[in-house]
C-alpha positions as CSV (number, residue, x, y, z in Angstrom):
1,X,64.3,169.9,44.4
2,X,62.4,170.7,47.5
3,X,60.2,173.9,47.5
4,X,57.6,175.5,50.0
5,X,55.0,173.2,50.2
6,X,56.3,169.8,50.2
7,X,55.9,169.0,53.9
8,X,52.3,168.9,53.4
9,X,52.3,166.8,50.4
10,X,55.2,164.6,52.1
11,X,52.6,164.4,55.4
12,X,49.4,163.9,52.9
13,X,51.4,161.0,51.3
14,X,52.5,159.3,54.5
15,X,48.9,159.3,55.8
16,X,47.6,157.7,52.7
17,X,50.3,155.3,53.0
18,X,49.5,154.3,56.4
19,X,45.7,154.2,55.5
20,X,46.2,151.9,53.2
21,X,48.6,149.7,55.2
22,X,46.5,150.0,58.2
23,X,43.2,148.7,56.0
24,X,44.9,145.8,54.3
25,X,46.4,144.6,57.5
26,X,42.8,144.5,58.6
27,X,41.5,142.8,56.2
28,X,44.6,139.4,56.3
29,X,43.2,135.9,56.9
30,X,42.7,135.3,60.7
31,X,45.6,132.5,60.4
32,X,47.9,135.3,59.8
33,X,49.8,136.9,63.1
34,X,48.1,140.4,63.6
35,X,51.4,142.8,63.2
36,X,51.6,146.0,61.6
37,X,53.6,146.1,59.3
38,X,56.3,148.8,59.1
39,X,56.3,151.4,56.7
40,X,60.2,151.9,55.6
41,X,60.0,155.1,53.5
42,X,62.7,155.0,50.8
43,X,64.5,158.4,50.6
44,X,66.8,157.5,47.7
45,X,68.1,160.5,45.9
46,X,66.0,162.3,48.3
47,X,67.3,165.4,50.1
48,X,68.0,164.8,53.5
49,X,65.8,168.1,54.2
50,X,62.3,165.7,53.0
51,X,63.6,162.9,55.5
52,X,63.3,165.1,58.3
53,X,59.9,166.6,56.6
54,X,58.7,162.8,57.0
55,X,60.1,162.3,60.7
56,X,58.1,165.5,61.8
57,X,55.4,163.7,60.5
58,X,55.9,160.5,62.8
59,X,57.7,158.1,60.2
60,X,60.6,156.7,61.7
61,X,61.8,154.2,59.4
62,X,63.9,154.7,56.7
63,X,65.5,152.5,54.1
64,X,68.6,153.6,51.0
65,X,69.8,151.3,48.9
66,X,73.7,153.3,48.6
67,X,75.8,152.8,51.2
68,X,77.2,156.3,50.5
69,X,74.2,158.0,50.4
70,X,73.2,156.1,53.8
71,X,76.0,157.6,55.7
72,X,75.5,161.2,54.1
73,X,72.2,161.5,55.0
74,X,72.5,159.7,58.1
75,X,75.2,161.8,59.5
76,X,74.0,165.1,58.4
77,X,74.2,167.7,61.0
78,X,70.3,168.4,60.9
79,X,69.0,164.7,60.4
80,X,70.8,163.8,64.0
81,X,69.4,167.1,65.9
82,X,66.0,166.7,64.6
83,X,65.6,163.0,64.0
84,X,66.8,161.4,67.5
85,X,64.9,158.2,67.2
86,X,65.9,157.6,63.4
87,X,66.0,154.0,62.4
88,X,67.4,153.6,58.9
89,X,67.4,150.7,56.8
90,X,70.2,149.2,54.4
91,X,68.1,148.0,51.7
92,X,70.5,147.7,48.8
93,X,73.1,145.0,47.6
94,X,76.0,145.0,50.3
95,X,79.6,144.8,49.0
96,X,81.9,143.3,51.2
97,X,84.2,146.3,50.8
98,X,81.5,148.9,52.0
99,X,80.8,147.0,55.3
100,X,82.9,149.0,57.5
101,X,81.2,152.3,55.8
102,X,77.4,150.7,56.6
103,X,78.6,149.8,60.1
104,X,79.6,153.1,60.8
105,X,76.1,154.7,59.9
106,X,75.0,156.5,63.2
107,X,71.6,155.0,64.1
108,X,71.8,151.8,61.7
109,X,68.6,149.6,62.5
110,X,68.9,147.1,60.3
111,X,70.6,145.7,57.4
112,X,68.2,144.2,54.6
113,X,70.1,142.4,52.3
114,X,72.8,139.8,53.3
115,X,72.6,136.8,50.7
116,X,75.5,134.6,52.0
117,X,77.5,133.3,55.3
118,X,80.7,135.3,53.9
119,X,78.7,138.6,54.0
120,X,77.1,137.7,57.3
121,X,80.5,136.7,58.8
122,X,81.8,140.1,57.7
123,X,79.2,141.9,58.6
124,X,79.1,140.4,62.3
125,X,82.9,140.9,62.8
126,X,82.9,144.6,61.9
127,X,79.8,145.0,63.9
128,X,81.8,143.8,67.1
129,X,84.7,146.5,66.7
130,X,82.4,148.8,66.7
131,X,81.7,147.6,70.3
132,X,78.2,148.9,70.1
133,X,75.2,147.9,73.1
134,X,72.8,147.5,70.1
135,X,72.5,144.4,68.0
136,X,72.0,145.1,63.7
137,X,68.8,143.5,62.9
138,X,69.7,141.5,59.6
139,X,67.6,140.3,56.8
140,X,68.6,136.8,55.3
141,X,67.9,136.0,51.9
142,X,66.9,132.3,51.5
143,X,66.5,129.8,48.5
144,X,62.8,128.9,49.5
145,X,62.3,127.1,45.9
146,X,64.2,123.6,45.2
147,X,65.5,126.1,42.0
148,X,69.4,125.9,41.3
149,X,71.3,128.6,41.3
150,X,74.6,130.1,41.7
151,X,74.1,131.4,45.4
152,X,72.4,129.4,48.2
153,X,70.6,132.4,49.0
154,X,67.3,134.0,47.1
155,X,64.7,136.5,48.1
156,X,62.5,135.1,51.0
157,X,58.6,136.6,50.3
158,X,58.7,137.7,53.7
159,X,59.9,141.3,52.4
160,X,57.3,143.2,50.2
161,X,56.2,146.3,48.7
162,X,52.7,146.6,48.3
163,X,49.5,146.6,50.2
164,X,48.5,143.3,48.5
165,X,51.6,141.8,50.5
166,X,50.3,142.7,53.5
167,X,47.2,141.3,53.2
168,X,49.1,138.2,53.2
169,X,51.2,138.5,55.3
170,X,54.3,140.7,55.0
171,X,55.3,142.6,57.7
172,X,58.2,145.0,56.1
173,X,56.5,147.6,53.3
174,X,59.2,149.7,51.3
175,X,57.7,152.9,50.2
176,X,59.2,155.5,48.4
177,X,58.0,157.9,45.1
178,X,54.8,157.4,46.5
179,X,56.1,159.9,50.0
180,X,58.6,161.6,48.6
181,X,57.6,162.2,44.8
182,X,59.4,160.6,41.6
183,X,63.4,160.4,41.8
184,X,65.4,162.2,40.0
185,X,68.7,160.7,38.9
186,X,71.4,163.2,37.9
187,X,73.5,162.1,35.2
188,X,77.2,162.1,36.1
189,X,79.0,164.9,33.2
190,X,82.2,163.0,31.6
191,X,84.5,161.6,33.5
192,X,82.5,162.1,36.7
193,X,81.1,159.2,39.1
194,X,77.3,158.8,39.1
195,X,75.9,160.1,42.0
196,X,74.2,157.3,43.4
197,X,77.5,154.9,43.3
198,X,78.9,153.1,46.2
């Protein structure tokens, strides 16, 4: 829960974070492009109150993994008034019936996740009724290994979550319990849905 305090551990954490990003990216083989990476802090089961803690101090990026969660926090009264350049990420497994839920996510940056032409189809033709000037950035998962497998599409190393990563390369760096302090996952009471469904 958040408590007095927290905005000074959430802006200690961030500044860490960014330390440590800043230092490996430093350090990658000269063959390597020289972009920093972005630091998408991961505000699962986070209050939205913590997200703007972490905006006041300078992140901008933000990823959730449940498209209902997305749009709550994302179109919470006090996250649009006090986070105007907002950029939040999808990062979780899109459902085809959620698309026109993600799409409609006020300041939607980009969408992480889409593993197959269907999806992207979808994705693009929902995108157009919403008529908007701004393209969705979208992540494509690719099958880089000769491996089968029931989908064409696999995880490309391009997207990472550790400092290591950077170092060779990655240019995308999910961060979460590490800003915002371990989740906390409330188990649904009988016959309720879990709170961090779709």
């Amino acid at each position: 829960m958040w408590r007095a305090g927290m905005s000074e551990e959430i802006g200690r954490a961030l500044f860490a974070v960014r330390e440590k990003l800043q230092h490996a990216a430093a350090t990658r083989a000269q063959n390597l492009p020289a972009v920093q990476p972005r630091l998408v802090a991961v505000s699962k089961t986070k209050p939205a109150d913590m997200v703007i803690e972490a905006y006041r101090h300078g992140q901008r990026y933000f990823g959730e993994n449940y498209v209902q969660e997305l749009l709550e926090k994302a179109s919470d009264a006090n996250v649009l008034s006090s986070c105007p350049d907002i950029k939040w990420h999808f990062i979780g497994h899109l459902q085809k019936h959620n698309i026109n839920k993600l799409v409609a996510v006020p300041n939607l940056h980009i969408l992480e996740t889409v593993d197959s032409v269907k999806l992207a189809d979808k994705v693009n033709a929902s995108w157009q009724k919403k008529a908007s000037n701004e393209k969705l950035k979208v992540m494509v998962q690719v099958n880089t290994s000769s491996e089968e497998s029931n989908s064409p599409f696999e995880f490309c190393p391009l997207l990472q979550k550790g400092k290591d990563d950077v170092e060779v390369g990655s240019t995308n760096v999910r961060v979460g319990s590490t800003i915002f302090g371990d989740r906390v996952y409330k188990k649904p009471a009988k016959g309720e849905a879990n709170v961090a469904s779709n």
